[in-house]
C-alpha positions in Angstrom: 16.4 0.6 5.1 13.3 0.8 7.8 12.7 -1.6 10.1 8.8 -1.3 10.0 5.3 -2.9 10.7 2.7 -2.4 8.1 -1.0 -3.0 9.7 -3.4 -3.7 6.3 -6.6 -3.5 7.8 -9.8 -4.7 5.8 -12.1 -1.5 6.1 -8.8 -0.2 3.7 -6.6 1.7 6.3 -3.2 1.5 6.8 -1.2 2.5 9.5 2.6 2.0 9.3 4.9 1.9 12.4 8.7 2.1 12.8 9.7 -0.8 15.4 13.1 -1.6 17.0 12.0 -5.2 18.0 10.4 -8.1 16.5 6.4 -7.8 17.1 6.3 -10.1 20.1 3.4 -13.1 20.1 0.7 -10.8 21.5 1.1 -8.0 19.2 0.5 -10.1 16.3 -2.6 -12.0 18.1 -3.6 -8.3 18.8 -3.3 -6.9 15.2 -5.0 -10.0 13.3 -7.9 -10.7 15.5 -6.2 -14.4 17.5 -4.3 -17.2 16.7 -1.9 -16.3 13.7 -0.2 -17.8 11.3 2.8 -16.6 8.3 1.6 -16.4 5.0 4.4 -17.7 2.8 5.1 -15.6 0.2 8.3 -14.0 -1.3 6.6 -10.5 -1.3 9.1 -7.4 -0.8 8.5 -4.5 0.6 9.5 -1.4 -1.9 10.6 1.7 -0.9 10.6 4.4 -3.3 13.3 7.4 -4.0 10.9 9.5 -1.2 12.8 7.3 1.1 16.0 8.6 0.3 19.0 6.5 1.3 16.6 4.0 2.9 14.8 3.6 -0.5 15.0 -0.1 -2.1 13.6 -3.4 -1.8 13.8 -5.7 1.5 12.0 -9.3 2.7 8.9 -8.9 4.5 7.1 -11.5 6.4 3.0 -11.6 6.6 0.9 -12.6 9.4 -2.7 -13.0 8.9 -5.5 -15.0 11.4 -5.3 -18.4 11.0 -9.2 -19.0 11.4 -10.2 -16.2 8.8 -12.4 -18.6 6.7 -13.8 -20.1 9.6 -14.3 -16.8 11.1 -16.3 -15.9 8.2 -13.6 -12.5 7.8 -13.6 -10.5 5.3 -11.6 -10.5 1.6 -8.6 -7.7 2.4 -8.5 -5.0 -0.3 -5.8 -2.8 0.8 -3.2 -2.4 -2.0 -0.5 -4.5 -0.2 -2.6 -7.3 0.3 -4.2 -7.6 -3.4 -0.3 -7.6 -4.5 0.5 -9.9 -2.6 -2.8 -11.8 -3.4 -1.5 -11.9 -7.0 1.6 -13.9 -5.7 -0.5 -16.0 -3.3 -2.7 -17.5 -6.7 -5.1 -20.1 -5.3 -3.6 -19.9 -2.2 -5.2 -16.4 -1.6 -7.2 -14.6 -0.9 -5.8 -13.2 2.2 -8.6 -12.4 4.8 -8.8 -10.5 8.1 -6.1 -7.6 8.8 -2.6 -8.2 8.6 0.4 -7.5 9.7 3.7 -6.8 7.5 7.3 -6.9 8.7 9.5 -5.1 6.7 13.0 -5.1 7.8 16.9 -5.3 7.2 18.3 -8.5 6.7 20.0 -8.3 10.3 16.3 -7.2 12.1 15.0 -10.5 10.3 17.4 -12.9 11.8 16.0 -11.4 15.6 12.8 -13.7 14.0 11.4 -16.3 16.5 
């Protein structure tokens, strides 16, 4: 499976890096606009048969800015985020871009 970062921006791009570390505290602040914070959700990332032996499902974790209402930021409409919206019920919607981890089980534990 791919250890990636997913960056769901809310103009509707995506951009989708392979990483060999955890996204360090700075990367996050970068991608999300400032202070950050996990959205807890039991999302997974899916991976479909174009992925060949990496295809499958595996955790993800979601960072979004922790200020987005505040900060008056927009509603995200990317795909990933209005799935995982669906999850989130009144607890959505998620604002701002994000940033997705997507990683093997053994890439999550390197977590801080």
């Amino acid at each position: 499976m791919p250890n990636i970062c997913v960056i769901a921006r809310t103009n509707g791009e995506l951009e989708t890096i392979d990483i060999d570390e955890w996204p360090d505290f700075r990367s996050i602040q970068k991608v999300v606009g400032g202070m950050f914070a996990q959205v807890p959700t039991t999302f997974h990332m899916e991976f479909d048969e174009t992925w060949g032996a990496e295809a499958g499902e595996q955790k993800t974790v979601v960072y979004c800015n922790e200020m987005a209402a505040l900060k008056g930021l927009e509603q995200n409409t990317t795909g990933i985020a209005r799935t995982i919206n669906r999850e989130l019920g009144s607890n959505g919607p998620l604002l701002g871009d994000l940033l997705i981890v997507s990683a093997t089980e053994d890439f999550m534990a390197l977590q801080d």
